[in-house]
N, C-alpha and C positions, 0 to 999 in steps of 0.2 A: 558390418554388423551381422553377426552369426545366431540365428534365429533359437539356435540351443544352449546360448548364456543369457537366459531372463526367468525372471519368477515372478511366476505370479500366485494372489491371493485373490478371493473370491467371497464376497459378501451377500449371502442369499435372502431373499424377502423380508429384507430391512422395513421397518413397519414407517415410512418415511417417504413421501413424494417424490420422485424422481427427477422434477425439477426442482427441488429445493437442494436434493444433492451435486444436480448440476454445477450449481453456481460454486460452490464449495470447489468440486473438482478441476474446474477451471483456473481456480487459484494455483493450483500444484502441478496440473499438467509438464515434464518438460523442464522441471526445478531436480535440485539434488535432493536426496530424500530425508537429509538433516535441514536442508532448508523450507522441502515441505511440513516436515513433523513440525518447525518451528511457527510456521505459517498457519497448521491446523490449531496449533495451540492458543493464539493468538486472534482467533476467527469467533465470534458471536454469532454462532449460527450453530442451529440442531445438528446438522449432516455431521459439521466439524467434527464432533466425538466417534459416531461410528466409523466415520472414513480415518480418522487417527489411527483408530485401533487393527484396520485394517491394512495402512502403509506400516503400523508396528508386524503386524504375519507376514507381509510381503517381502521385510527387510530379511526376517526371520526364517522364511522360506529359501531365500537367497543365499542368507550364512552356514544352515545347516544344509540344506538338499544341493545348490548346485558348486557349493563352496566361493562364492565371490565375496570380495571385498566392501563390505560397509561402506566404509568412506568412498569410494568409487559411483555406488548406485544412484540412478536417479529415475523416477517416473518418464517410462517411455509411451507407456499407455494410460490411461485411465480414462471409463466410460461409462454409463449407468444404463439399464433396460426398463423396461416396468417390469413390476413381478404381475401375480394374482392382486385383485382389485377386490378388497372385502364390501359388502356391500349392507350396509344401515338403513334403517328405518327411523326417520326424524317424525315425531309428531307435530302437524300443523292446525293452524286454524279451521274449525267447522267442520271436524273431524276425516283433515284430507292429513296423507303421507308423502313427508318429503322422502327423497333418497337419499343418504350421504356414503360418497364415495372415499373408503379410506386404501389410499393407493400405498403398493410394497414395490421395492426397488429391488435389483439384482445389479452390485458394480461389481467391475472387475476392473484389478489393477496390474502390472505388468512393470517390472522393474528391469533395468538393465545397467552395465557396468558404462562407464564412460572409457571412448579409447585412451 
C-alpha cells in the first residue's frame, strides 16, 4: 500500500457534533465507497447528508487529481476532530444564564484503491 495513491477530502466546521458524526462514520469505515454512498443514503441520521457529500469530493478527488479508478476505491480512513465550539446563552429561571454549547466538526476522509 503506497501512501501516494489516496485522496483525500476534508470537511471543515461542519456545524454538527462530533460525535453524532462518529457514529455515521463508523458505519463506512473500510467498505467500498459505492457501498458507503449506499449506506449513507440509507442511514437516518443528520451527519449522513454531510458525510455523503463529502465521500462524493473524495471519490471525485481521486478520479480527477490522482487518476484512480472508481470502482476500485474504498474508505481507508475516516475520522472526525472537534472544530471551534460556539458558545450560547440560554435564558433561565430567576434571571440566571445557561450556556449552550454548539460543537463543529473537522472530518477527514481518505480513500484508496484496492490491490
Amino acid at each position: 500500500m503506497e501512501d501516494s495513491m489516496e485522496a483525500r477530502a476534508y470537511l471543515r466546521y461542519a456545524r454538527i457534533s462530533p460525535r453524532k458524526v462518529q457514529i455515521v462514520l463508523d458505519l463506512i469505515r473500510n467498505k467500498p465507497a459505492a457501498t458507503a454512498m449506499a449506506i449513507l443514503k440509507h442511514t437516518p441520521k443528520a451527519a449522513s447528508e454531510p458525510v455523503a457529500k463529502l465521500l462524493k469530493s473524495a471519490v471525485a478527488n481521486a478520479e480527477n487529481n490522482q487518476s484512480m479508478d472508481a470502482a476500485k476505491l474504498y474508505v481507508a480512513q475516516c475520522f472526525v476532530c472537534p472544530g471551534p465550539t460556539l458558545k450560547r446563552i440560554r435564558p433561565r429561571a430567576q434571571g440566571r444564564a445557561f450556556r449552550i454549547l454548539k460543537r463543529t466538526s473537522h472530518v477527514t476522509m481518505v480513500l484508496r484503491e484496492m490491490e
